[in-house]
Structures are given as structure tokens and as C-alpha cells.
C-alpha positions, 0 to 999 in steps of 0.5 A, spaced: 768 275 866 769 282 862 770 281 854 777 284 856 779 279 859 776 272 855 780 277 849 786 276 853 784 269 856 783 266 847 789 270 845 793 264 844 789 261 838 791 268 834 798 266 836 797 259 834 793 261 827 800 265 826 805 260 825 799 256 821 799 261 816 806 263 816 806 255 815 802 254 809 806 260 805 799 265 805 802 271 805 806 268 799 801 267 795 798 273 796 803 276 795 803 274 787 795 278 786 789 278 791 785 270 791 778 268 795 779 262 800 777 258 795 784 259 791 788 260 796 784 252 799 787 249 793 794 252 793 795 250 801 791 244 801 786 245 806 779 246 807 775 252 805 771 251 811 776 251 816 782 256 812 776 261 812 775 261 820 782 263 821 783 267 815 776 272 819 781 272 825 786 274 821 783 279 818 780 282 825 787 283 827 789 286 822 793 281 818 789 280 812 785 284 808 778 281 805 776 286 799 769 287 797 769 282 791 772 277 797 779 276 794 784 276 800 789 281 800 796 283 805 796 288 810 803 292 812 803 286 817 803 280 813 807 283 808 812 281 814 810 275 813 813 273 806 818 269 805 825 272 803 823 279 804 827 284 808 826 283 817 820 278 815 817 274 821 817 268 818 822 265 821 821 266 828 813 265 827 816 257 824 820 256 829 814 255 834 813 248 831 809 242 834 814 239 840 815 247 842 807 248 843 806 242 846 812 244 851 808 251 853 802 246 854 806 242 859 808 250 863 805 246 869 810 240 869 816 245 869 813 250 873 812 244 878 818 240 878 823 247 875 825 241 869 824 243 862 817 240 860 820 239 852 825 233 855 820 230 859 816 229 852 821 228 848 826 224 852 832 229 850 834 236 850 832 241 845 838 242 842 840 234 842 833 234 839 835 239 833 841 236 831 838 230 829 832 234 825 835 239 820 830 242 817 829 244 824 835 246 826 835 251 820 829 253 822 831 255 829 838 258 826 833 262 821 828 265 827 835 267 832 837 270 824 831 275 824 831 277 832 838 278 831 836 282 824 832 287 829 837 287 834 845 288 831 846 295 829 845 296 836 850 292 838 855 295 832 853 301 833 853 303 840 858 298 844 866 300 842 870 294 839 877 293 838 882 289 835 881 282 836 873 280 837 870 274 839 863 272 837 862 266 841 855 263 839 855 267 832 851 263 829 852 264 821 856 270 823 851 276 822 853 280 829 860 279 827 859 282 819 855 289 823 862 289 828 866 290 822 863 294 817 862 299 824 869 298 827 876 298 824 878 291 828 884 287 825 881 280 827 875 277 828 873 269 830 866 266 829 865 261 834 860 255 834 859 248 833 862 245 827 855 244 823 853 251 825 860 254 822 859 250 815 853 254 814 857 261 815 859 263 808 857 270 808 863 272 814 868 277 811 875 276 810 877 277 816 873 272 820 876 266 823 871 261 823 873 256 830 868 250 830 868 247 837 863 247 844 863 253 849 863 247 854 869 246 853 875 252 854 876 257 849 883 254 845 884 262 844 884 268 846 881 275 843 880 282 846 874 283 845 867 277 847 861 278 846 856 272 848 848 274 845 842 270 847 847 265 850 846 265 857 838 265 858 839 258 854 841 255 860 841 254 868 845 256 873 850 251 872 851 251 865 851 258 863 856 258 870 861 252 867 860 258 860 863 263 863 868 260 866 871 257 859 870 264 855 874 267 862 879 262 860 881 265 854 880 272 856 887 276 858 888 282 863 885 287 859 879 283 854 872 285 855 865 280 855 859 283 853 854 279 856 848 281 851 842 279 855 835 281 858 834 283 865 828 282 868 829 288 873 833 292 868 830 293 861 824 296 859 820 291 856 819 288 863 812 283 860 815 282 853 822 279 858 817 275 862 813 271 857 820 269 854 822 266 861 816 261 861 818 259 855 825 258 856 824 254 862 818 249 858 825 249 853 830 249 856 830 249 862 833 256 862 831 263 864 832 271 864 836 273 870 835 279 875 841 284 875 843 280 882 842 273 879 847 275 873 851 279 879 852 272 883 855 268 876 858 273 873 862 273 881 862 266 880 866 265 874 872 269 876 869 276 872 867 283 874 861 288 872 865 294 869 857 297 865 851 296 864 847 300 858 841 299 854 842 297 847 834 297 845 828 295 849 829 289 851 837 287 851 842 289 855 850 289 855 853 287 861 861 289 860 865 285 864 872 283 866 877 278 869 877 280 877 883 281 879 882 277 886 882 271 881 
């Protein structure tokens, strides 16, 4: 075996040593002035012994910064990894918590039985589970608010909007604020679940806030509809009775913007294929091929009209109501 590949084989304990890091606040601390282990042991509660050994793979990646005199300093890196500062990681690294890892650990289960293996360990699905776990909850909502913090100018940016838009999924609203500030619309309507939409106090003016469930048919309409990171959350069947129910909504010359990676499409074939693991041992969902969206989007009563690449990985599939429907 070539050292190239047992780095390869191990990498998965640097990602482990990242979310107990983001975990235990270090970059915080270090943030307020240099410390040694021994410091940074008191203020995390942990065991100088064991703190060192991660901190030195830390270190070797480029995360930390060990100076002569032994104070532990931060790296451009992990100055990303404090807490509220400007497109920190934090967030995300946190969201991979214990029942996420144990999920990934369990990829044979699912890759066996096409079930997500978080369900078969925790007898509910992710997102029941995290209704009953706020602390959780917010932390998900939180990680999906960085990805989006890298993703949402392309969006407003290079995607045309008009009049009333729809923003299904939003979460606390983010998407929708870049829109308005880009687009001259005259209504926008932010559509999640009921304790998602009473978390969304930054929304401009403008925004409806609907409560409700994309499982159930949209009680509106809109011009404009944008689905980010939804689908991929769900097998065929749900992302299928999905799209249906946003098509319910829609009028002769509305627009859907499926805003997803496409595994045969976007550029960052790797990074899109690792995500689909995950998806399957979470939730039982999936990155699709542009045929496999082809088939639902069909299948929903929808029509592609153009696929563009906005970044590297996410795409905007821009469908409408097909007229043999």
C-alpha cells in the first residue's frame, strides 16, 4: 500500500478531528490571543494528552498554528471556523453530529437495502428526528444557511426574476432577500414549515411568510419558483408528489427553477458523489442524473426549458407546466 493511499484511507479521522474542534469552540478561543495546550485543555475540559494529539493533525493540515514559544495560534483556515464571523464553517462542520456519523458508518446498510441506515438506527426519519431536537434543528438550519451564504449570489444574480416569486423550502429567508435586493419584483412569498417560518425575522417587507408542507398542494400561486436543495433530500416518490404539488400552483407562464447538482452535469463530479452517499445513509435521497430528473420532471406534468450552471456544483433546471398535461 502507498502512503498516498493509506492518507487517503485515514482521511476520515481529520474530518472527525474537525467537528470536535469546531465542537469545543478552539478557534474562539484562539481567537482572543495564542494559548498552549495546557490552556486551551482548561477552557475546553478536555485532556491535555489527547487535545495535543488532534491539535498536531490539525496543525499538519494547516488548520492550526503551533508557534516557537508552543502557543497555538489560527490559520486563514481556521479563522473560518469561528463562531459568528462572516461565511464561517462552523456551522456545517456542527451539523455533523453523532447520529449523522453513525449513519455514514452504517453506508453498507443502505447501500444493501437502498434504505437510509439513520432510520433503521434511530427508528424515525432525520427530519422527524429533528423536529423532536431543537438544538439540532437550529443547527441543521444553520449549516444549510452557510452553504447557502456561498451559493445565493449566484442565484440572484444570474437567474431572471420577476413579479411574484416563490421560494419553496426557504428556510429563514436568506435566498429570497438576495432576489429582492437584485430584482425589482413586487411580491415574494417565503414557504416552510410553521416553526421554520417563525425563525425567519430578517425577511424584507415585501415577503409573505406561508407556513405549510410541500407535501401538500401549494394554496398559492406565484410567477416565479424556486426549489434549492430540496429534491435531493427525497427519493423518487417524494421529490415526485413535490413537484407535483409546487405544479398545482403554477400558471401558464410561471417558472420553476430546480436549483440542484446533477451528477453528469455540474463540474464537481467528486465532491456531488460523496453527497450522494451521504443522502442515501440520511435520508434515503439522492443526487440525480440530468435523465433521472428528465423522468420526474415528465412525471410531474413539467417541461425543461434550460439548464445553466450557476457555480461549480449546483445547477438551475428551468422548468414549466407542459401543455400535454
Amino acid at each position: 500500500m502507498t502512503t498516498s493511499t493509506f492518507s487517503l484511507l485515514t482521511m476520515i479521522m481529520l474530518n472527525r478531528a474537525l467537528y470536535v474542534a469546531a465542537d469545543l469552540g478552539i478557534a474562539d478561543h484562539l481567537a482572543t490571543q495564542p494559548m498552549t495546550v495546557s490552556e486551551l485543555a482548561c477552557v475546553t475540559h478536555t485532556k491535555p494528552e489527547s487535545l495535543q494529539r488532534m491539535l498536531y493533525l490539525l496543525e499538519l493540515h494547516g488548520v492550526f498554528k503551533q508557534q516557537e514559544d508552543m502557543h497555538y495560534c489560527l490559520t486563514d483556515f481556521s479563522e473560518s471556523m469561528r463562531q459568528n464571523t462572516p461565511n464561517s464553517i462552523r456551522p456545517f462542520l456542527l451539523h455533523d453530529d453523532d447520529t449523522r456519523w453513525n449513519s455514514f458508518g452504517h453506508l453498507g446498510y443502505s447501500v444493501t437495502t437502498g434504505n437510509a441506515a439513520f432510520d433503521m438506527l434511530y427508528g424515525q426519519s432525520y427530519f422527524q428526528h429533528l423536529q423532536q431536537n431543537p438544538q439540532l434543528s437550529a443547527r441543521f438550519n444553520d449549516a444549510m444557511m452557510t452553504i447557502s451564504c456561498q451559493e445565493d449570489s449566484a442565484i440572484a444574480t444570474k437567474l431572471v426574476f420577476e413579479k411574484v416569486v416563490a421560494d419553496i423550502g426557504g428556510g429563514k429567508g436568506q435566498l429570497l432577500n438576495k432576489i429582492i435586493t437584485n430584482h425589482a419584483i413586487t411580491q415574494a412569498i417565503l414557504f416552510d414549515l410553521p416553526e421554520v417560518i417563525d425563525q425567519a425575522n430578517s425577511v424584507d417587507s415585501i415577503c409573505l411568510k406561508i407556513g405549510g408542507s410541500f407535501f401538500d398542494p401549494l394554496p398559492f400561486s406565484a410567477d416565479i419558483f424556486v426549489l434549492k436543495r430540496i429534491l435531493h433530500d427525497w427519493n423518487n416518490e417524494k421529490a415526485l408528489t413535490i413537484l407535483k404539488n409546487i405544479r398545482h400552483g403554477m400558471h401558464a407562464d410561471s417558472r420553476l427553477y430546480i436549483i440542484e447538482g446533477i451528477l453528469d452535469y455540474s463540474e464537481d463530479k467528486k465532491l456531488l458523489a460523496a453527497i450522494d452517499l451521504a443522502l442515501l445513509t440520511i435520508f434515503q435521497g439522492q443526487e440525480r442524473t440530468k435523465s433521472e430528473f428528465d423522468v420526474l420532471i415528465t412525471a410531474a406534468g413539467l417541461e425543461v426549458v434550460s439548464i445553466k450552471n450557476l457555480d461549480s456544483v449546483i445547477c438551475a433546471i428551468e422548468c414549466k407546466r407542459s401543455e400535454s398535461h
